[in-house]
C-alpha positions as a printed Julia matrix, in Angstrom:
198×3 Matrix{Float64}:
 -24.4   -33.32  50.38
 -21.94  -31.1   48.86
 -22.65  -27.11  48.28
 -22.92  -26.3   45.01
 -20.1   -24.84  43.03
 -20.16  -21.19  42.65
 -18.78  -19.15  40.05
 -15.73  -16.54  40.36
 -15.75  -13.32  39.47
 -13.51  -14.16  36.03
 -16.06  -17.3   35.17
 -19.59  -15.25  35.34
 -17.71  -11.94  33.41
 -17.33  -14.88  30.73
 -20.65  -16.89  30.93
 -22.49  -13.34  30.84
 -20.49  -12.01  27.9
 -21.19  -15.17  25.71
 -24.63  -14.96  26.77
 -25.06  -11.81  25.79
 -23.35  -12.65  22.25
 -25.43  -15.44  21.41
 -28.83  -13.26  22.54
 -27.63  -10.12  19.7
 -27.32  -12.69  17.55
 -29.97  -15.18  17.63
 -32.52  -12.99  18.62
 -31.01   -9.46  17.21
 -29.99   -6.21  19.64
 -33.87   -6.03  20.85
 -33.45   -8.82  22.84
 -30.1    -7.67  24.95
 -31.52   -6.57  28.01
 -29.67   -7.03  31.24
 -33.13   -9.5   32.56
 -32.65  -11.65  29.49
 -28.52  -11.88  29.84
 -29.28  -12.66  33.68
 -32.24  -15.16  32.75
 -29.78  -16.87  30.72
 -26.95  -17.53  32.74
 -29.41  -18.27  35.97
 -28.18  -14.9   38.54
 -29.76  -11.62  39.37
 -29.69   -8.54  37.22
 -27.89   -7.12  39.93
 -24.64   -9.34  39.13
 -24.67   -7.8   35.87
 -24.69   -4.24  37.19
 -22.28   -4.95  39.47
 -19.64   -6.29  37.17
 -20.23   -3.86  34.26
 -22.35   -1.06  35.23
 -25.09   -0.99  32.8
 -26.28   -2.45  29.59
 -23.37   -0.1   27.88
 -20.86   -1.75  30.24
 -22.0    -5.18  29.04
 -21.49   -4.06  25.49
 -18.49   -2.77  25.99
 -16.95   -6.39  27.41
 -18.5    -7.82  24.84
 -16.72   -5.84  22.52
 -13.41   -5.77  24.38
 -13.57   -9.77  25.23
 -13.88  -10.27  20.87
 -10.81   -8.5   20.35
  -9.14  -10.17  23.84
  -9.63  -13.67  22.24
  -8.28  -12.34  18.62
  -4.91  -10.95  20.5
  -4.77  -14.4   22.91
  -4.94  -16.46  19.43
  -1.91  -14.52  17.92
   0.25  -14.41  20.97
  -0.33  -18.49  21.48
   1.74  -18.82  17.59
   5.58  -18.99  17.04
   7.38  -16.45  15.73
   9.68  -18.76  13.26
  12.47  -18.19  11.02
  10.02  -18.08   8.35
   7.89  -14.46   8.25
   5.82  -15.18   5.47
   4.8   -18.79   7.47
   3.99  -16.85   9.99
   1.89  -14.24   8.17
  -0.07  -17.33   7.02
  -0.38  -18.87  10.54
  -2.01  -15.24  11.74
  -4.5   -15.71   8.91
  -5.51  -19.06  10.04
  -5.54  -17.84  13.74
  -7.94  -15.06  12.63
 -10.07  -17.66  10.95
 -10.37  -19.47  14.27
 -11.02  -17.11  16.33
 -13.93  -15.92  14.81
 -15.42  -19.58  14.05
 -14.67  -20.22  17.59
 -16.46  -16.56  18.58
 -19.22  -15.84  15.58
 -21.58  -14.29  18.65
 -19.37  -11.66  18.84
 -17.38  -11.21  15.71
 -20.34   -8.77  14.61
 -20.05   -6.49  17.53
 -16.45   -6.42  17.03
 -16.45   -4.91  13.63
 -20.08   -4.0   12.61
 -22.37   -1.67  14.5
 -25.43   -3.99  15.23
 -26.13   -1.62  18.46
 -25.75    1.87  16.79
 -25.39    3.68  20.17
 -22.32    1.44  20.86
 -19.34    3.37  20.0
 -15.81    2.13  21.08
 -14.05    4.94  22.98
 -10.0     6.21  21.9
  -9.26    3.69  25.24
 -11.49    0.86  23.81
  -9.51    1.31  20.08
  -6.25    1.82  21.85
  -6.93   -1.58  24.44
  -7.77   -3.17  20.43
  -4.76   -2.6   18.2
  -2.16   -5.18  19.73
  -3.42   -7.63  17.5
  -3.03   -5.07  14.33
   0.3    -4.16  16.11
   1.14   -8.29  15.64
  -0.27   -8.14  11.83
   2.23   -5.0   11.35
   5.05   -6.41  12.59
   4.89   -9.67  10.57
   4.26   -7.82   7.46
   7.34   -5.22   7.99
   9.43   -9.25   8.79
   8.19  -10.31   5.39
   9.6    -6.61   3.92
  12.84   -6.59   5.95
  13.89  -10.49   4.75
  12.6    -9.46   0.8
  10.01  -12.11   0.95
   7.85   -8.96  -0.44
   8.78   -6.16  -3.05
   9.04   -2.67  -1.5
   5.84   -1.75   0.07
   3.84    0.75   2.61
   3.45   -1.71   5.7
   0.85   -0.15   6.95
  -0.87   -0.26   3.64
  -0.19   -4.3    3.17
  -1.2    -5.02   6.89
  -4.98   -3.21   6.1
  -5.26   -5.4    2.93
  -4.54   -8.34   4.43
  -6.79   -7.27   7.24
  -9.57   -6.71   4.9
  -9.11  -10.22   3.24
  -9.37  -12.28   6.47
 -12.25  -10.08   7.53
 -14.19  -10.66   4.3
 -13.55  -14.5    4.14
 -14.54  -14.87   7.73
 -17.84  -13.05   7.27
 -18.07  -15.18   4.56
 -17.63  -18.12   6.06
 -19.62  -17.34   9.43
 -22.41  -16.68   6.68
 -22.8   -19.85   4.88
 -21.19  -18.63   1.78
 -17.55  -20.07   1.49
 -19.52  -23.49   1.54
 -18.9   -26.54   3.33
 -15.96  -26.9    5.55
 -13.73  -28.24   2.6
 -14.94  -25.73  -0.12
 -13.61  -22.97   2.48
 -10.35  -24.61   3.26
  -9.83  -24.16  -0.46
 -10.5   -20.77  -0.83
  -9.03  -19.49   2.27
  -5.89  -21.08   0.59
  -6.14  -20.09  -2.87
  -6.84  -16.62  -1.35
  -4.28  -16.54   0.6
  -1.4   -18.15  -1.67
  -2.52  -15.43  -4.63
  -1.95  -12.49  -2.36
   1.17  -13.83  -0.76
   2.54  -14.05  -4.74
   1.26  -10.41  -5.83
   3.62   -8.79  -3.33
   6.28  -11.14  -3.39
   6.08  -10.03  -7.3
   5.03   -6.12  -7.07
């Protein structure tokens, strides 16, 4: 009879993050202890301890693994000819990555544990995938696919969009999966116009 398969170091990190995601929000933030997390994923509590430390620790990955999967999904596009194409590709990669990861998207950018707070290395290990938002926009600026803007100041507003329609969306309130295609579009074309026209 064959051994059974055990998991790698890389593989559990993962199974106990998502665990833990799906526990904060199913069940709310009473319910992430490091028993339940280990209950769920069938190991010891002493697994989690000894690959993050603590219940903080956990929270922390958590966290960190949200925004990992965000930066992965931007890196995986093209960068085209086109900047404004590719603006609109980030948008739709932002949209994935939070349908694909709603048990965390919370956690990334609310404060559902209230004695979670990211650290200067946790926000610095976080801004690459702002850094790829910045760049495109300051493309779009360079090739005059927008008027004369602040960068920075376009990159947060287009930040803030995404971020509303995907809490939105992971909320039930954009609709069915059609109704939301439409507005993420009709969002998204408006506000590509209004500073191609400023």
């Amino acid at each position: 009879m064959p051994r059974p398969r055990t998991r790698d170091y890389t593989e559990l990190r993962l199974e106990l993050v998502d665990a833990a995601g799906r526990l904060l929000t199913s069940e709310g933030p009473a319910a992430l202890s490091t028993r339940r997390v280990a209950q769920e994923v069938g190991v010891s509590t002493t697994a989690v301890y000894s690959l993050f430390g603590d219940k903080g620790g956990l929270v922390r990955a958590m966290f960190l693994a949200g925004f990992d999967r965000l930066t992965a999904a931007f890196d995986a596009l093209p960068v085209t000819a086109d900047p404004v194409a590719d603006l609109l590709a980030l948008g739709a990669a932002y949209r994935a990555s939070a349908l694909a990861n709603p048990h965390l998207y919370d956690l990334m950018f609310g404060r559902p544990i209230p004695e979670f707070q990211p650290t200067p290395d946790d926000l610095a290990q976080i801004q690459p995938s702002m850094d790829t938002l910045l760049r495109t926009v300051t493309r779009c600026l360079d090739a005059g696919a927008f008027a004369e803007a602040d960068p920075e100041a376009v990159a947060v507003h287009l930040n803030a969009l995404v971020h509303g329609l995907s809490s939105l969306e992971l909320r039930g309130a954009l609709g069915p999966t059609t109704r939301a295609d439409e507005l993420w579009t009709a969002a998204l074309a408006a506000t590509m116009r209004g500073y191609a026209t400023r």
